[in-house]
Structure formats: C-alpha cells, structure tokens
N, C-alpha and C positions, 0 to 999 in steps of 0.2 A: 485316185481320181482321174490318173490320165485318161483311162477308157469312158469314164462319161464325157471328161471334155473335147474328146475326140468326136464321140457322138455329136454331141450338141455343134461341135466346127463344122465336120462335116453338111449337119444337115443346112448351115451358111450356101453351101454350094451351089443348091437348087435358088435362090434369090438372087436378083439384080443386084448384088451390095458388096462392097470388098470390107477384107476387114482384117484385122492380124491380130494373134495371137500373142500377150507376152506373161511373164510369171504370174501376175497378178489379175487378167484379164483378157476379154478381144474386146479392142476397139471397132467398133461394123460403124459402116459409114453409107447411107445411102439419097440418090438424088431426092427421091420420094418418102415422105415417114410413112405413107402406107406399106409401102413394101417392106422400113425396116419394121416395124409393128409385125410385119408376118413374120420375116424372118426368123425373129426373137420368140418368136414362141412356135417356131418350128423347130429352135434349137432347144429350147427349155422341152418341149415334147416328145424329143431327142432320145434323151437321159431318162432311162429307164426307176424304176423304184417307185419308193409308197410316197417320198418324201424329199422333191429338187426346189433348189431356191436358187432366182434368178436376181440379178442386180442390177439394175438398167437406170442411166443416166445417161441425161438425153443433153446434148450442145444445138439448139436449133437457128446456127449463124446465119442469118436471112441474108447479109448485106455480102456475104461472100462464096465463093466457089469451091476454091482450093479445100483439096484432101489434109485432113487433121495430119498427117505427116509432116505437111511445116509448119507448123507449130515447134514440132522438135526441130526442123529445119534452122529454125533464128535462134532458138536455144545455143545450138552450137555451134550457129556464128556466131553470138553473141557471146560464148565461153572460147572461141578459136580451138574448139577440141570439138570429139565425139560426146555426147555427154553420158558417159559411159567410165566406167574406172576398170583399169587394164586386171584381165584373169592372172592372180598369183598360185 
C-alpha cells in the first residue's frame, strides 16, 4: 500500500494544508475546510484502482488556532517524556 499512500500524500502538495503522515494515518490540517474538502479528495483521486476507501474525521476547533501538533505537544509535558516508547 506504500505506492498508493504515496500517491494520495503527494497529491497533499498542490493544496494550502500541512499535514503528516504517521502508521495509521495523515493528519491534514487546513485554515479553510474548503480547501481541506478539496484536498482530500484530490488525494483519495490520487490512488488509482476500481476500489479506494477514504476516512476522514474532521476536528473543526473554532475557538483556536494552533496546529494539532500540540495537542501531542501537552501530552508529553504532561508524561515529562516523548510520548513514544524507545525502538528495541
């Protein structure tokens, strides 16, 4: 599946929107939900085949600015660690 989701990040690139990639997902983050509404289905249109399924779960925090990266940001100040567990 890396070459579809390559696809689909990729076509992230052409939009206003940041966004990261982690095992389970990319989080896309944009000022406007119009632009991420395109974005997302420039990446789902991306991914070639008879048959792509997209999952899209929207956080529309009105009262704040800040990029969903703190979010993990307080997590781990609030753990005094990375919130992460070391590669054995």
């Amino acid at each position: 599946m890396a070459d579809d989701v390559a696809r689909a990040v990729a076509a992230l690139d052409d939009y206003p929107v940041t966004y990261e990639t982690t095992p389970m997902g990319t989080t896309i983050e944009a000022v406007d939900v119009g632009n991420l509404f395109d974005a997302v289905e420039a990446a789902h249109r991306a991914v070639p085949g008879d048959r792509v399924s997209t999952f899209l779960k929207i956080d529309d925090k009105r009262g704040s600015e800040g990029p969903a990266s703190e979010k993990v940001d307080r997590v781990e100040a609030a753990l005094g660690r990375p919130a992460r567990s070391e590669e054995t």
